[in-house]
KOLLODO-422966 format. One record per residue: residue number from 1; residue in three letters; x, z, y of N, C-alpha, C, O, CB in turn. Coordinates in pm, 1 decimal. Glycine has a CB too. Layout:
BEGIN
> NUM:ALA:X:Z:Y:X:Z:Y:X:Z:Y:X:Z:Y:X:Z:Y
...
This chain:
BEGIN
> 1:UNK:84.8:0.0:-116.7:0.0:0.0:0.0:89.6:0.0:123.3:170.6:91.8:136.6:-96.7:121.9:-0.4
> 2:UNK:79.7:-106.5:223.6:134.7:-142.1:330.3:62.5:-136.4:441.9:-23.8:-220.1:468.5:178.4:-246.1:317.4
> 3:UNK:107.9:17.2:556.7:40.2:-14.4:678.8:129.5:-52.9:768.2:244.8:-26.7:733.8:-35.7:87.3:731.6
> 4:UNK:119.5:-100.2:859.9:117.4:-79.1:980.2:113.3:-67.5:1121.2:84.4:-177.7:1167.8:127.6:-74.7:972.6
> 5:UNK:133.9:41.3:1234.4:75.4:113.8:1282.7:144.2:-35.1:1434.0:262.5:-50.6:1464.3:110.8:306.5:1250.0
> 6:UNK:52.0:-96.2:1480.4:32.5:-169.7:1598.3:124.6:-138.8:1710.8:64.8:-82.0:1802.3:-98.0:-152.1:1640.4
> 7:UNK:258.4:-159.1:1734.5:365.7:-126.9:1829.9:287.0:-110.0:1950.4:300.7:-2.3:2008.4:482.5:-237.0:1844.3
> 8:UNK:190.3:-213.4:2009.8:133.4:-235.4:2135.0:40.4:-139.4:2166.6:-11.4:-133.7:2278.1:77.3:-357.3:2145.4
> 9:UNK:4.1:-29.6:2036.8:-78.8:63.9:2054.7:-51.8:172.5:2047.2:-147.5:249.9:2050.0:-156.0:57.4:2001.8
> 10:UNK:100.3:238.0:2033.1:149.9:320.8:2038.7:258.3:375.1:2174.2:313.1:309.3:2262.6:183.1:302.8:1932.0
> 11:UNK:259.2:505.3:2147.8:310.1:513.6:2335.2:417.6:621.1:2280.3:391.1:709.4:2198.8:160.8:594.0:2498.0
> 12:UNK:535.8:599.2:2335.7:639.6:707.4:2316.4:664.5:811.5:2435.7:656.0:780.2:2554.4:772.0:637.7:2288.0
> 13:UNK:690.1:913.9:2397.8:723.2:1055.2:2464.6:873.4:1032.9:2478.4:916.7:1011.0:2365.3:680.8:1203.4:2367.1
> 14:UNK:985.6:1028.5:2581.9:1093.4:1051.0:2565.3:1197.9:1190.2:2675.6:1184.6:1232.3:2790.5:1126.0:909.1:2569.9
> 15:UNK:1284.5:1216.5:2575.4:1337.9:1330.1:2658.4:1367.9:1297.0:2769.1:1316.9:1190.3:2803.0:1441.3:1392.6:2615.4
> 16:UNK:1457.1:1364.5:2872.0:1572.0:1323.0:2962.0:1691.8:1188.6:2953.8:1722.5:1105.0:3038.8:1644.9:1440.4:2956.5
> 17:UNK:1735.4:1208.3:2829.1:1796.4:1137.4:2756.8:1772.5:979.0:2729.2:1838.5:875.2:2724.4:1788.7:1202.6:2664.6
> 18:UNK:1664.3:1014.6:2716.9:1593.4:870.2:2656.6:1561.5:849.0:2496.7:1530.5:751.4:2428.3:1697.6:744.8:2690.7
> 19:UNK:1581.7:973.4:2473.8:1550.5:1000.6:2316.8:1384.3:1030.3:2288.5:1323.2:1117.4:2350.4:1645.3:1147.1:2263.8
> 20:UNK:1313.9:932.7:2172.0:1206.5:949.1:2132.9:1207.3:1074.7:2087.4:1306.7:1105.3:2021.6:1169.3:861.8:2056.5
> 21:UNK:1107.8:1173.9:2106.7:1018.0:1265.2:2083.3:906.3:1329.0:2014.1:899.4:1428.2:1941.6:999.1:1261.6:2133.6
> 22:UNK:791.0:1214.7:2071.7:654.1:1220.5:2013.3:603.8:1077.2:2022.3:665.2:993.1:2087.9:555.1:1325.4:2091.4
> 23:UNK:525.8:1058.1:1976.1:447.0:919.7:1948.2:256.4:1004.5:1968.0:192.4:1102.0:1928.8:503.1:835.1:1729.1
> 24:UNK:241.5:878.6:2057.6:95.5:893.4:2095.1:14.0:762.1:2056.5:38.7:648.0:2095.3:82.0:922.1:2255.9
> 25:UNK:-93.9:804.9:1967.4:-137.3:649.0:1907.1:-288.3:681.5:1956.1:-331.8:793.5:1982.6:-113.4:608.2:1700.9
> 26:UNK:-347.7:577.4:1961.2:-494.9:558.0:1943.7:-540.1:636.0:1855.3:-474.9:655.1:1752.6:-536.0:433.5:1909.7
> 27:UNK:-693.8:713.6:1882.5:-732.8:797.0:1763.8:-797.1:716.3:1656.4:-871.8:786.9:1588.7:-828.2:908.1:1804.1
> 28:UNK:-793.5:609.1:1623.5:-867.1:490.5:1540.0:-723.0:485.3:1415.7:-719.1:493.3:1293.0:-903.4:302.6:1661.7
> 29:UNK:-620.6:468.3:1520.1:-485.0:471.0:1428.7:-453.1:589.8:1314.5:-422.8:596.0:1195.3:-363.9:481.6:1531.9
> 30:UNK:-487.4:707.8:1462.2:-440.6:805.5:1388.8:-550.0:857.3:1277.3:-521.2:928.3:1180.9:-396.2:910.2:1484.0
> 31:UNK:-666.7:813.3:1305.9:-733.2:818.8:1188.3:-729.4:782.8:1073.4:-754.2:860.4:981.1:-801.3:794.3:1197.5
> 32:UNK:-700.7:669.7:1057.9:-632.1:583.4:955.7:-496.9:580.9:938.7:-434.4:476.7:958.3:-659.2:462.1:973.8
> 33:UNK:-440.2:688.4:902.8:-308.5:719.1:914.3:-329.8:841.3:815.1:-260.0:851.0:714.2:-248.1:745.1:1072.0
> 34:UNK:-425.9:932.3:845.5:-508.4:1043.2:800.9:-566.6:1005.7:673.8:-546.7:1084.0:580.9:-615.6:1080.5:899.9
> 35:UNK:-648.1:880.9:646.9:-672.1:817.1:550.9:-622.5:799.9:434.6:-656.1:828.3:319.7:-678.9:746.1:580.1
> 36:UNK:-523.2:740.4:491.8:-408.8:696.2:396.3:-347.9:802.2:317.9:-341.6:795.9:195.1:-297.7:632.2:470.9
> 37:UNK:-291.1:924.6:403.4:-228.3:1006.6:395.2:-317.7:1088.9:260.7:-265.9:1109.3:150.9:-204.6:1062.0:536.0
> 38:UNK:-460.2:1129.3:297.2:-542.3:1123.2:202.6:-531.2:1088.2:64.7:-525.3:1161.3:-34.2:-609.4:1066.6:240.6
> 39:UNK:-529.2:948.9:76.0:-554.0:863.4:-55.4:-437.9:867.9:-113.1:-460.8:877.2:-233.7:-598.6:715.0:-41.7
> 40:UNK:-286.6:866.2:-87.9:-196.4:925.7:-164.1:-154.2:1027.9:-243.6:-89.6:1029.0:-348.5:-150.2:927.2:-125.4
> 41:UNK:-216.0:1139.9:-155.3:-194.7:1261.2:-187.0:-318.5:1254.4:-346.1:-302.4:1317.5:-450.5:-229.4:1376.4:-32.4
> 42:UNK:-427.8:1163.3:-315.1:-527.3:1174.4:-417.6:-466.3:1143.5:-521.3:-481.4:1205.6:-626.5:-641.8:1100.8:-405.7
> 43:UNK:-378.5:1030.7:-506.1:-312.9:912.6:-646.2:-238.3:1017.6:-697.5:-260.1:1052.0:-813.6:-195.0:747.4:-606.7
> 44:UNK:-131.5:1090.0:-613.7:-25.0:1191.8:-676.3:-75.5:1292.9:-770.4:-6.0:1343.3:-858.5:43.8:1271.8:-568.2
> 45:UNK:-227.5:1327.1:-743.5:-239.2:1455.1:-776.3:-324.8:1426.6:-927.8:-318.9:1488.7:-1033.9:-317.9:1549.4:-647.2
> 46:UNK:-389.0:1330.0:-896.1:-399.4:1225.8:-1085.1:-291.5:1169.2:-1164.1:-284.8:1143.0:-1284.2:-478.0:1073.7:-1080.8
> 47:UNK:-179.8:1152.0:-1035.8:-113.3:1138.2:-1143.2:-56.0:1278.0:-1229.6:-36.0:1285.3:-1350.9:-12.0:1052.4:-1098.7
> 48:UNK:-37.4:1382.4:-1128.5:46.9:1475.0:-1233.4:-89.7:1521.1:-1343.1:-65.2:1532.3:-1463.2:137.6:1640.1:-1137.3
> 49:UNK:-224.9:1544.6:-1292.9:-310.9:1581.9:-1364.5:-302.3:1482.6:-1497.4:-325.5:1542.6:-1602.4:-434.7:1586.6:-1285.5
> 50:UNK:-284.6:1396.9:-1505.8:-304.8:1271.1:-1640.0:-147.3:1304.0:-1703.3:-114.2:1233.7:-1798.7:-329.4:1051.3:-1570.5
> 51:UNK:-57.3:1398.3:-1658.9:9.6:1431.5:-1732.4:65.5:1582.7:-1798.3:159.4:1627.4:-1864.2:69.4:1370.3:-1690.5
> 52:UNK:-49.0:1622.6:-1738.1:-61.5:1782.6:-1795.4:-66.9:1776.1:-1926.5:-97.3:1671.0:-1983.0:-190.2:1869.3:-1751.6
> 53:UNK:-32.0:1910.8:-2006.0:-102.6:1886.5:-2161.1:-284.6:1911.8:-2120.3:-384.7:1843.8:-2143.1:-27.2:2040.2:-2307.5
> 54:UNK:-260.7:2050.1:-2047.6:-432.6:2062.3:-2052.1:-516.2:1950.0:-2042.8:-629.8:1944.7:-2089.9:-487.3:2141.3:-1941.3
> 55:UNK:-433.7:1820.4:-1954.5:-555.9:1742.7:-1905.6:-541.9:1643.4:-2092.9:-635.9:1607.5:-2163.8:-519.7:1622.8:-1699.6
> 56:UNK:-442.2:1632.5:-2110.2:-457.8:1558.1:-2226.2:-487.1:1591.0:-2391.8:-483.5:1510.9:-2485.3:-356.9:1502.8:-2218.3
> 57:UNK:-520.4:1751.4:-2394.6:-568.8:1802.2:-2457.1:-775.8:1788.6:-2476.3:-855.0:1766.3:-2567.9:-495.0:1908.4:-2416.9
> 58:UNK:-784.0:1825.7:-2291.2:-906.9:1755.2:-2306.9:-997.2:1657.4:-2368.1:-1100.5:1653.0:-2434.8:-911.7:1732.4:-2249.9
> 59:UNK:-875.3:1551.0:-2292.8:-930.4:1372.0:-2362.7:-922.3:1397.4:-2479.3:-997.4:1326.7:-2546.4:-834.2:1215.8:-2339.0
> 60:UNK:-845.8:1489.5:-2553.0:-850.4:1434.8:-2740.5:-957.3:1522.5:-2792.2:-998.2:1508.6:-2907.5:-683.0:1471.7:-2855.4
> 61:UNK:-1009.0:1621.1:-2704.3:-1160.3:1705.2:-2762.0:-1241.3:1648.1:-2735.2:-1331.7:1641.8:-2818.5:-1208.4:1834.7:-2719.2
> 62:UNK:-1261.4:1557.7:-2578.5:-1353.1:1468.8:-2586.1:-1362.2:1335.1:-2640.7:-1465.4:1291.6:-2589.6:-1377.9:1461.7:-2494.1
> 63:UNK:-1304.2:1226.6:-2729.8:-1247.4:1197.6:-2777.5:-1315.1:1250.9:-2919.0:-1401.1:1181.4:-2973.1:-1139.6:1217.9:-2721.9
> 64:UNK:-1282.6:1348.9:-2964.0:-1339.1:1373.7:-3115.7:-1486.6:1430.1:-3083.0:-1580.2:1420.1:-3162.3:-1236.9:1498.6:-3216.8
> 65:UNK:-1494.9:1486.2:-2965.3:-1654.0:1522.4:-2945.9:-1715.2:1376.0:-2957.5:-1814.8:1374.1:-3029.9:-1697.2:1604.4:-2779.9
> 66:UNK:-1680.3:1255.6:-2904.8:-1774.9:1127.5:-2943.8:-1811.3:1110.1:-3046.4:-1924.8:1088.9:-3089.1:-1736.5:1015.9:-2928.0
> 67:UNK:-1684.4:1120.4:-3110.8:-1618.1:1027.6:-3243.9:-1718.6:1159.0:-3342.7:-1772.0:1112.7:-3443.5:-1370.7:1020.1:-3269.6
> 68:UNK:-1739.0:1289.4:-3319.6:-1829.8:1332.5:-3420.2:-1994.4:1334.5:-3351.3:-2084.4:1414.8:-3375.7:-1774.0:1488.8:-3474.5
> 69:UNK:-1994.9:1252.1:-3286.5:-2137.5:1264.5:-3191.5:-2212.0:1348.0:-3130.6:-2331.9:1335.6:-3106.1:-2220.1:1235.8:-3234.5
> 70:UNK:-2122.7:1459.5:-3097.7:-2140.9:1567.5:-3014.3:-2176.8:1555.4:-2888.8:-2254.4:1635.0:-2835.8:-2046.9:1631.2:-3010.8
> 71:UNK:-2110.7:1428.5:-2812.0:-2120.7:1371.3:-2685.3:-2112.7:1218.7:-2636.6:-2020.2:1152.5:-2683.8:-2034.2:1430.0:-2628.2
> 72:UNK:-2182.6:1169.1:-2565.3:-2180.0:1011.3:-2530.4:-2054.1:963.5:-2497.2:-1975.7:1049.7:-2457.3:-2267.5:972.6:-2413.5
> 73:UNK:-2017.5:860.5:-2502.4:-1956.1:829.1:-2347.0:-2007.8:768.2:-2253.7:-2108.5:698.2:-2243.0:-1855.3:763.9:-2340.5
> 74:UNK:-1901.5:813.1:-2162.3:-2005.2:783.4:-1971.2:-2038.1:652.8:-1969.8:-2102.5:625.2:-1868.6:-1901.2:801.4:-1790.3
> 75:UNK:-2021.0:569.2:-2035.7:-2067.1:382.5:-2004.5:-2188.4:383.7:-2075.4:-2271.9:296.0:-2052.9:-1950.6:234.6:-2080.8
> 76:UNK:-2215.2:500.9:-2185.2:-2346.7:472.2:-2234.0:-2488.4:604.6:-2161.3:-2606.7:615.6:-2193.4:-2319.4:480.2:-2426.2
> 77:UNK:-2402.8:685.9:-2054.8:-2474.2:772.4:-2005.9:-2525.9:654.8:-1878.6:-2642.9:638.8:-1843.6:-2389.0:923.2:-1972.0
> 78:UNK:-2431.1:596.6:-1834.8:-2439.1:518.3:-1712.5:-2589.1:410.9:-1753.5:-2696.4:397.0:-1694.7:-2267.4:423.1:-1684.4
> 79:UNK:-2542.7:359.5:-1859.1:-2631.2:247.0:-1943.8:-2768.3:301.4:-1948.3:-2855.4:214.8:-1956.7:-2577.5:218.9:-2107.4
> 80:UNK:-2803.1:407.5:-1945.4:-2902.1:475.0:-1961.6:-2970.0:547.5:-1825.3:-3067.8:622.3:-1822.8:-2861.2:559.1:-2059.7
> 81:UNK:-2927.4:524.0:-1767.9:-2966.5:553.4:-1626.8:-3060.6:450.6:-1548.7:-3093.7:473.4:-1432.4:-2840.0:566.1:-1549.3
């Protein structure tokens, strides 16, 4: 995933110096910046979850809960809706 953030819409803060500081963006930007920031943090946190044992202990109870017909699976709960 590739953003980015519109040079012409961003405004720099600089010291005495002439050294950047702070960056001031549009709140549309910085919203979507927020977004993003979001949706990564989401991907990371499935990913470590899909590599837990707990989480993959789950799948193999649910998994034999089908397989002994204890429970559907969701494409046939969905199907049924």
């Amino acid at each position: 995933m590739k953003y980015k953030v519109k040079e012409e819409a961003a405004q720099y803060v600089i010291d005495k110096k002439g050294k950047p500081k702070a960056v001031i963006l549009p709140v549309e930007e910085y919203q979507r910046i927020l977004v993003l920031i979001s949706e990564l943090t989401d991907r990371k946190e499935s990913k470590n979850l899909s590599r837990s044992r707990e989480f993959k202990k789950l799948v193999r109870k649910g998994l034999k809960e089908i397989k002994e017909k204890k429970a559907i699976p969701w494409d046939e709960v969905w199907n049924e809706l």
